[in-house]
SEPADREN-159856 format. One record per atom (N, C-alpha, C): residue in three letters; z negated, y negated, x. Coordinates in pm, whole numbers, plus 50000, padded with zeros to 5 digits. Each point is the difference from the previous one (the first is absolute). Example, Ala and Ser with C-alpha at 12.3 -4.5 7.8 and 13.67 -1.06 7.14 Angstrom:
// SEPADREN-159856
ALA492205056951319ALA500004988149911ALA500004988050090SER500724989549965SER499944988150082SER499274989149923
// end
This chain:
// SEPADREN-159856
UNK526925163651225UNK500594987249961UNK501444998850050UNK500455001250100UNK501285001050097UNK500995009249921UNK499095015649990UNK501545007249960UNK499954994249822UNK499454997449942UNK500074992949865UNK501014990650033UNK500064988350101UNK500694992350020UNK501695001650024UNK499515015750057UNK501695005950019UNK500455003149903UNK499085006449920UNK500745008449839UNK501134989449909UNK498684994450024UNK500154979349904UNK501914999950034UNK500104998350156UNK501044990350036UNK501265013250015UNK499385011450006UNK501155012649988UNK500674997949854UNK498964997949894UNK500335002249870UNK501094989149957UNK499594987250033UNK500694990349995UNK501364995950048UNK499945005650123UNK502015002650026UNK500415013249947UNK499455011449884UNK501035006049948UNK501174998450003UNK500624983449926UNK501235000049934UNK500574990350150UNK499245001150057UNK500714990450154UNK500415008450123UNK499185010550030UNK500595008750098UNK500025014849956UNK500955009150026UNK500005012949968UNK498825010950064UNK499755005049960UNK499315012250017UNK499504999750153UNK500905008050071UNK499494998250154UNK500174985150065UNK500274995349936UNK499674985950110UNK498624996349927UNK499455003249899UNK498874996549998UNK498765008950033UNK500395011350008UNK499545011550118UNK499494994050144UNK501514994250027UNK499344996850169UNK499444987049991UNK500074987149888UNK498734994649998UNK498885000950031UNK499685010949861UNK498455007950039UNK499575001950096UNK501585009550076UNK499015002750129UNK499724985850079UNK500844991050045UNK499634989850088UNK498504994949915UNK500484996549919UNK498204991549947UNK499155009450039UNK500105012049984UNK498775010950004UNK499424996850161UNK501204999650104UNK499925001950100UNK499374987050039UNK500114988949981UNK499824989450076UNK498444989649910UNK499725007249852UNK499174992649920UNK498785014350024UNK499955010549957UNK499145005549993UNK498565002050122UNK500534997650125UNK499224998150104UNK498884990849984UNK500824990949903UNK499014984650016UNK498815005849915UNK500175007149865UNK499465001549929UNK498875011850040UNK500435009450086UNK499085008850101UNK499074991050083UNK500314989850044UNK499344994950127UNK498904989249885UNK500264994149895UNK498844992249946UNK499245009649915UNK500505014549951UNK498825007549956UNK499455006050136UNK500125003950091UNK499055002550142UNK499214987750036UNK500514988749949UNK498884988050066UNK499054996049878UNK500595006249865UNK499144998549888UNK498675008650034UNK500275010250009UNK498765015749988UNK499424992450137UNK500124995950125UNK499114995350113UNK498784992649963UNK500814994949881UNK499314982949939UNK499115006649921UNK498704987949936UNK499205002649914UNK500474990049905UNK500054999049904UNK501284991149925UNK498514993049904UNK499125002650026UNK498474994449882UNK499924984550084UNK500144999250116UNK499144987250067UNK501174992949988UNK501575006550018UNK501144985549999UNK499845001049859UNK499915006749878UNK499574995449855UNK498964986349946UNK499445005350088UNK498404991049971UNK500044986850070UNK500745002050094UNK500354985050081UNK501054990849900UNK500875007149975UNK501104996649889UNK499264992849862UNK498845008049943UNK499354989849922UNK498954990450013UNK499785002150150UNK499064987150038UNK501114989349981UNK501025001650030UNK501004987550018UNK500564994349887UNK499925008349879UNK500194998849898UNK499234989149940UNK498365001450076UNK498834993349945UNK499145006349903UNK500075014150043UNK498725006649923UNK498834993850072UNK499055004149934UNK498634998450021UNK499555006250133UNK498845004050072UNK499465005150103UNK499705016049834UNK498824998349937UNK499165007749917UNK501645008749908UNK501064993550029UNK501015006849928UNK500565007850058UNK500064996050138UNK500765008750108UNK499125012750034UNK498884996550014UNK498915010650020UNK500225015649916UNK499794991949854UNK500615010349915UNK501275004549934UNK500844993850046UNK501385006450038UNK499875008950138UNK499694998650108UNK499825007450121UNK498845014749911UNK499624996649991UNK498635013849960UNK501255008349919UNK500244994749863UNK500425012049947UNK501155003750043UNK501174992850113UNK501085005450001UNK499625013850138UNK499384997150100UNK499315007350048UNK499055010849978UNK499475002149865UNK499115009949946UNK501455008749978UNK500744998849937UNK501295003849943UNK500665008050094UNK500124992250108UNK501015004950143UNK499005013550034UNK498734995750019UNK499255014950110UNK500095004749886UNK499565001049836UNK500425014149957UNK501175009249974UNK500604990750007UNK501555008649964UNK500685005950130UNK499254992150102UNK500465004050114UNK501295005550051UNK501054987749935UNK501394996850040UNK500394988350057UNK501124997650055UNK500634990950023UNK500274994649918UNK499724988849972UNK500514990749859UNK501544996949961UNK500945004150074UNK501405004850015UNK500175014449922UNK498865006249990UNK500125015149957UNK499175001149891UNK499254989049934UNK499125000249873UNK500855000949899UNK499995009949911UNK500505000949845UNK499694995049917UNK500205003349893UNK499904994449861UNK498785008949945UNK499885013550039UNK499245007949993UNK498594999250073UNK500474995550126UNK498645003250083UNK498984984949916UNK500624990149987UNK499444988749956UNK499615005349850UNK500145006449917UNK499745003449862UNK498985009350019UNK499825008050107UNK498985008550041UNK498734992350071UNK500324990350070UNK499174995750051UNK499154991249893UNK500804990349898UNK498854991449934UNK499985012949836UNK500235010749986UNK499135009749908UNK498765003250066UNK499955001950143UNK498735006650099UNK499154989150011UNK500684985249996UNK499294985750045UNK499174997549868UNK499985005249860UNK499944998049880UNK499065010849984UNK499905014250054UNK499175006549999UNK498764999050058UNK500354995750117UNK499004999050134UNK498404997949932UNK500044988749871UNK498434992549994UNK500494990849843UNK499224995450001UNK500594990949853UNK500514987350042UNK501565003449953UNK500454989150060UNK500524993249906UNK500404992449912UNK500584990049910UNK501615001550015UNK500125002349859UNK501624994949999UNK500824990150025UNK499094988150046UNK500324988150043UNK499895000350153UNK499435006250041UNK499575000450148UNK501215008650043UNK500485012749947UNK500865009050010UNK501304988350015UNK500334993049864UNK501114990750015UNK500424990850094UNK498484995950117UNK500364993650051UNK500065002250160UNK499755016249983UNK500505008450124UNK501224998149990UNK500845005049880UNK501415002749992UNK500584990850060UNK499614986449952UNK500524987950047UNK500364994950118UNK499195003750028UNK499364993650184UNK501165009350057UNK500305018249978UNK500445007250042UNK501724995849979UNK500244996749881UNK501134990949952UNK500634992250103UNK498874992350008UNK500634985750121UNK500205009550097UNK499555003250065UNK500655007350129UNK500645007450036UNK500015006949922UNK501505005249978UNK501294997649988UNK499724990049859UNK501384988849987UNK500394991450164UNK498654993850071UNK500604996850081UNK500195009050126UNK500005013650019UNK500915009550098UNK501215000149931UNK500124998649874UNK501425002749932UNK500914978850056UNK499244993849965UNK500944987350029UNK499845000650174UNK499235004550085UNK500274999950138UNK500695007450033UNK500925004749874UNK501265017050065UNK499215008650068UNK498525004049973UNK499225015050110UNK500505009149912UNK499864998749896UNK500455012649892UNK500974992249916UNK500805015549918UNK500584996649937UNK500194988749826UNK498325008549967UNK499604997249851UNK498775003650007UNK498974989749943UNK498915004350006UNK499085011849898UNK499565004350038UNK499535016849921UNK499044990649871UNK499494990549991UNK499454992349906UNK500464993049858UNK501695004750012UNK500404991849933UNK499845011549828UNK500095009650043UNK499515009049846UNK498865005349993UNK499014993850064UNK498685003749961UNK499634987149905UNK500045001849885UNK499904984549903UNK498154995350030UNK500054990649929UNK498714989649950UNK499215011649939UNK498735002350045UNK498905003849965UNK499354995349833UNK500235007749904UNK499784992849892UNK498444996549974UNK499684990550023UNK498394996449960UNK499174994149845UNK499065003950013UNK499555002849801UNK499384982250011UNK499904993449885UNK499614985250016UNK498715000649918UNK499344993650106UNK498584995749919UNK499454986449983UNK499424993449869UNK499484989250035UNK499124996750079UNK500054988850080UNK499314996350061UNK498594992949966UNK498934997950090UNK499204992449878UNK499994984350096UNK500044990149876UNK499674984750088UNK498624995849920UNK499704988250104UNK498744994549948UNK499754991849872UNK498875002849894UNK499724991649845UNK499644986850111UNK500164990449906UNK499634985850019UNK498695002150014UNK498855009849886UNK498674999950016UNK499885009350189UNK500605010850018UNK499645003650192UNK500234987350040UNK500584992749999UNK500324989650118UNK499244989449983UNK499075001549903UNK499044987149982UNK499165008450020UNK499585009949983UNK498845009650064UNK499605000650165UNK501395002950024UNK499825000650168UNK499864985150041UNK500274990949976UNK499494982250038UNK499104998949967UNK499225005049901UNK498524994350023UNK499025006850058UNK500515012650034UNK499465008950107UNK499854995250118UNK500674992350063UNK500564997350118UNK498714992350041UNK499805006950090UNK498374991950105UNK500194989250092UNK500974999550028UNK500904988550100UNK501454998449982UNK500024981450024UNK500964997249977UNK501525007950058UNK499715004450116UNK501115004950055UNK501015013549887UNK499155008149952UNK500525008149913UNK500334992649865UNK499404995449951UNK500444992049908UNK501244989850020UNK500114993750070UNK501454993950061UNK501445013150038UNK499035010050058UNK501535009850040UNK500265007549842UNK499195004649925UNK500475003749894UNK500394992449872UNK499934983450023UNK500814990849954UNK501445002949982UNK500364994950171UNK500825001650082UNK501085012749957UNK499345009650006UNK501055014949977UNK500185003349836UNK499104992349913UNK500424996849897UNK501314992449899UNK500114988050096UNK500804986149986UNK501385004850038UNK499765003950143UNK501164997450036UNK501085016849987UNK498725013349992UNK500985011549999UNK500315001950183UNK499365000250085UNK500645000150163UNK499745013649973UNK500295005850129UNK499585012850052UNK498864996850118UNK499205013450011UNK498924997250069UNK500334994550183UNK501075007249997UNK500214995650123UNK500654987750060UNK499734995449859UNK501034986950037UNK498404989149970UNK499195005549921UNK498634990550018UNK499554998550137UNK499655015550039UNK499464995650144UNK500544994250086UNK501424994949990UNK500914995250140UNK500024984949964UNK499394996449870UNK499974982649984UNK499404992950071UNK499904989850059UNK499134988650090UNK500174990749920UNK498394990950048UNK499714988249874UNK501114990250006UNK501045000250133UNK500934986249924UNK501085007549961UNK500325010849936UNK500895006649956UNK499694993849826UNK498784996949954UNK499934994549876UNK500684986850018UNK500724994049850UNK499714986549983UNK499384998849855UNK498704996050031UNK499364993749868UNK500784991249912UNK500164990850052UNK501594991249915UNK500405001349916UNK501045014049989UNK500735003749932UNK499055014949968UNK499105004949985UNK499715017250008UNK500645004650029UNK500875001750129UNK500875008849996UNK499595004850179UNK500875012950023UNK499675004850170UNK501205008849995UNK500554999550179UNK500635007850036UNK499935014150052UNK500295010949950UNK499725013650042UNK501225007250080UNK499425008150114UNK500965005549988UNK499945015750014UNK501075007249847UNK500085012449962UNK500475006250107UNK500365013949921UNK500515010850105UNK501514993850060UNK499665005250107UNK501704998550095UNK499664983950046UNK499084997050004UNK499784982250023UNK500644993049936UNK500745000349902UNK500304991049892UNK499024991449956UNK499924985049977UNK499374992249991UNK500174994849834UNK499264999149949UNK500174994949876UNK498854994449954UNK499744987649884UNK499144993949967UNK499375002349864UNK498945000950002UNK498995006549849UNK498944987249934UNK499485004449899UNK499434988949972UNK497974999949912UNK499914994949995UNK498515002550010UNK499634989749818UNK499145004449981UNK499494990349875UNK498604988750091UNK499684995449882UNK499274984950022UNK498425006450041UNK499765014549944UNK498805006649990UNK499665007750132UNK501005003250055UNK500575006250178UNK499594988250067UNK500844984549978UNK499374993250101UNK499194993850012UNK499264998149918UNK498384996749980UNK498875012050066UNK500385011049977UNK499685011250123UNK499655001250067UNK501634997350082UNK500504999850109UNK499494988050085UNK500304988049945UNK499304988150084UNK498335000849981UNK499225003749940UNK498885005649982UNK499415007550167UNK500825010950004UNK499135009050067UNK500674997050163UNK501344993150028UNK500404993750102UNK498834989450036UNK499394993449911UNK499264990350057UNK498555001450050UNK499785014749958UNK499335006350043UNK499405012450119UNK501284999250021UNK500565007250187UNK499204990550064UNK499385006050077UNK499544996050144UNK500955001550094UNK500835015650036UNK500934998750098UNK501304995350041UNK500154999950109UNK501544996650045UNK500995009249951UNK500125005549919UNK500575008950010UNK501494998449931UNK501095001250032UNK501194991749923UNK500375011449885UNK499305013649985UNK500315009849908UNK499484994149810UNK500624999549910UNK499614996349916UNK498825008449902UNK499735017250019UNK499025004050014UNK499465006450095UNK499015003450034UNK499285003450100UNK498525006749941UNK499335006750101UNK499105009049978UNK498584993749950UNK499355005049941UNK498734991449943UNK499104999650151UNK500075002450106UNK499045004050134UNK501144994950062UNK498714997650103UNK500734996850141UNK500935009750035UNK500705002250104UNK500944983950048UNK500634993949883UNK499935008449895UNK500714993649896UNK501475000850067UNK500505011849972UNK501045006750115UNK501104995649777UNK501525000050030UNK500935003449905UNK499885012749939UNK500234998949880UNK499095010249881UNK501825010550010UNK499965008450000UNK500655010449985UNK500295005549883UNK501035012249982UNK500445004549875UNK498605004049954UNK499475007750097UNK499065010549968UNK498594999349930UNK500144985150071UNK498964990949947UNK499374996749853UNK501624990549963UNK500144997749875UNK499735015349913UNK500595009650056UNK499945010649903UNK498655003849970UNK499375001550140UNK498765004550003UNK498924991249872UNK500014989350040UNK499344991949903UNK500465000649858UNK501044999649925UNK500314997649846UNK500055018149994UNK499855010950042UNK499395011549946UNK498634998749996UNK499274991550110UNK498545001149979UNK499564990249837UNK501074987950048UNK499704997949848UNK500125006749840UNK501195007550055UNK500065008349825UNK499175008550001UNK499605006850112UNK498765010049968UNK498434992549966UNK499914989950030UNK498784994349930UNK499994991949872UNK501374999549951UNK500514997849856UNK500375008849892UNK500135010350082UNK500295011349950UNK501085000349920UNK501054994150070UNK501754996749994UNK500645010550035UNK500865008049953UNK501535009250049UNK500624992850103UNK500505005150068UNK500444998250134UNK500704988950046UNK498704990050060UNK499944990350034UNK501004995450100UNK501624998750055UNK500134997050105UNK500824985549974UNK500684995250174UNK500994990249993UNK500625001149916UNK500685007149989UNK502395003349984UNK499574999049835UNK498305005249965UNK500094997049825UNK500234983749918UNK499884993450108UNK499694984449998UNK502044998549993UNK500635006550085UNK501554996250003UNK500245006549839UNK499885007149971UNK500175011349874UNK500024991249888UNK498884991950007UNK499384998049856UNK500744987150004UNK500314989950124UNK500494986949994UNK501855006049941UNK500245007050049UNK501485002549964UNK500185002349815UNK498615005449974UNK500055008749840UNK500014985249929UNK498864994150039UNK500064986649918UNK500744989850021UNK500634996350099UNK501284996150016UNK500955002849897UNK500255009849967UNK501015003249913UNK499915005049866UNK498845002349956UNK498814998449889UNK500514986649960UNK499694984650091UNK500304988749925UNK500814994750005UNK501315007350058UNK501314994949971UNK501054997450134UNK499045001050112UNK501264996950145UNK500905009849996UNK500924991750073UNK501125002249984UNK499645018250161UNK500795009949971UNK499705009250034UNK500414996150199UNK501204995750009UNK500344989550130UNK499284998250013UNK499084988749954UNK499024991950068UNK499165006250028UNK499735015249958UNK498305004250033UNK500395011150093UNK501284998950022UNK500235006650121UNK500354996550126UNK500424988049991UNK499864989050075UNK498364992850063UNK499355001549910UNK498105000849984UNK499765007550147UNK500325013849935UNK500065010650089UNK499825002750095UNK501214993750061UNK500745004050092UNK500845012850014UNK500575006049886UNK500745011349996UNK500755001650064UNK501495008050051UNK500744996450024UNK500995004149849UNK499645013749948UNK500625003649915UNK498725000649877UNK501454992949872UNK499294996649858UNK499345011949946UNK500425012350022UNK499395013249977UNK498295001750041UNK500064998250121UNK498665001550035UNK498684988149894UNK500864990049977UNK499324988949938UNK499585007049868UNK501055009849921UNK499434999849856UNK499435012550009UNK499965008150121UNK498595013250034UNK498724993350023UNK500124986450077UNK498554998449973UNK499744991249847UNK500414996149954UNK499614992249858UNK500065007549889UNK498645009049968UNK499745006249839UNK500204989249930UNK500944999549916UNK499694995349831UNK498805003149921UNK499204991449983UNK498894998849922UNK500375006849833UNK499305011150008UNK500005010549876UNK499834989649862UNK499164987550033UNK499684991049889UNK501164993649940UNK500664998750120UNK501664989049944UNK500845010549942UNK500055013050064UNK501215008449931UNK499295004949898UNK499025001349904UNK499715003449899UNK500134986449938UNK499704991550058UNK500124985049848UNK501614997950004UNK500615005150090UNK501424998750019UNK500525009449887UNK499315010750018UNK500835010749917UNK499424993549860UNK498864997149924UNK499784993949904UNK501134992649953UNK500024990750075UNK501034988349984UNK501355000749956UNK500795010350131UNK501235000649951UNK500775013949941UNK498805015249976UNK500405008149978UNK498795005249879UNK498744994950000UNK499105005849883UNK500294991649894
// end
């Protein structure tokens, strides 16, 4: 970075100082700048540069579950290449996720979002001046093949409600219907986080961003249903069908709506299909694409129109309409 800095400012008084006076420039800068630049790469290589990274995006306000996996793969990365991350190429990183791609079946999406992760950290040794340029910047975007997704018929979702043996499931798969949350944002609700009032409740998404969702008339009839039917103290808005009647978990919810599609004998029953299908029909009947990303909680409109298939029914009566 330094002698770049000299070239820079040698080049620039061409037409200002002659020849050897910009000779003995060089040398003074050389003499009095280059040391510095010796003494912070010797305190760089001492350092493990992953934990001041990872601290850097706690502060940012990543997640705990984000940092985790930012720490894993930038670290899987480091012991194999087994360099100094000052000394990682462009190469060794192109070698490493062809071998990371070989290893087992790994997804081209999963691959992309090694790159990524590997991206950020890099870029930021490059904005903390450790290196010059980060070796990431010509390894491009992982091109990934697109598939439809599948969301739920109106007839599954009246299937799985009258399945429902207790109110409690029947209220949470209301719930993840209406409003489109993510699962992890169900289990972290408490009962005065609702207001019946208005159907509406406060969640809060990834990065703790707080934002408000909204429920239909059929959710809170449910919902006030099977609340009035708690015995416990418990301030979690679901909770376990058994004692202690402990707060119901991701794992939970999951566990249960696969047990339900397998006794319905439904395709793959989970949460995130409930966000899928609210986004498709959303925009099936006309919202505005903002607003259902706003729904969301996106941050970016992109991600909003990956989860919302267009219903094959509208673009064929569409194509009728304005092209058959």
């Amino acid at each position: 970075m330094i002698i770049k800095i000299i070239a820079d400012i040698n080049e620039e008084l061409v037409d200002v100082l002659d020849e050897s006076q910009r000779k003995l420039l060089v040398s003074v800068l050389e003499k009095h700048l280059l040391p510095l630049e010796t003494d912070k790469t010797a305190e760089y290589k001492q350092q493990n540069m992953l934990p001041i990274f990872i601290a850097a995006k706690r502060v940012e306000g990543c997640s705990e579950k984000s940092l985790r996996y930012y720490e894993s793969t930038i670290r899987n990365m480091i012991e194999s290449i087994d360099k100094q991350e000052c000394q990682i190429t462009t190469e060794d990183l192109r070698s490493y996720l062809d071998e990371y791609q070989q290893r087992g079946t790994v997804s081209k999406v999963t691959l992309d979002n090694v790159r990524r992760i590997l991206s950020s950290f890099f870029a930021w040794l490059e904005d903390e001046d450790y290196i010059v340029k980060s070796p990431v910047r010509r390894i491009h975007k992982v091109k990934t093949g697109k598939t439809v997704k599948e969301t739920y018929t109106d007839e599954s979702l009246e299937i799985m409600r009258d399945h429902c043996d207790n109110t409690r499931d029947l209220a949470m798969i209301d719930l993840l219907a209406s409003t489109g949350i993510r699962v992890g944002e169900l289990v972290k609700l408490n009962r005065n986080d609702i207001d019946f009032e208005n159907r509406e409740c406060i969640v809060f998404g990834k990065g703790n961003k707080e934002r408000k969702v909204y429920f239909d008339a059929r959710t809170k009839i449910h919902l006030q249903r099977y609340l009035s039917e708690r015995m416990d103290g418990s301030e979690a808005l679901f909770v376990s069908l058994l004692k202690p009647f402990d707060r119901l978990q991701i794992s939970g919810v999951e566990i249960r709506l696969r047990k339900i599609g397998r006794e319905l004998n439904l395709h793959k029953v989970h949460p995130h299909k409930f966000r899928r299908t609210l986004a498709t029909v959303a925009i099936d009947k006309g919202m505005p694409i903002e607003q259902v990303q706003q729904l969301l909680g996106h941050q970016s409109i992109d991600t909003t129109l990956q989860y919302a298939m267009v219903n094959q029914n509208n673009v064929k009566e569409s194509h009728r309409r304005f092209i058959g």
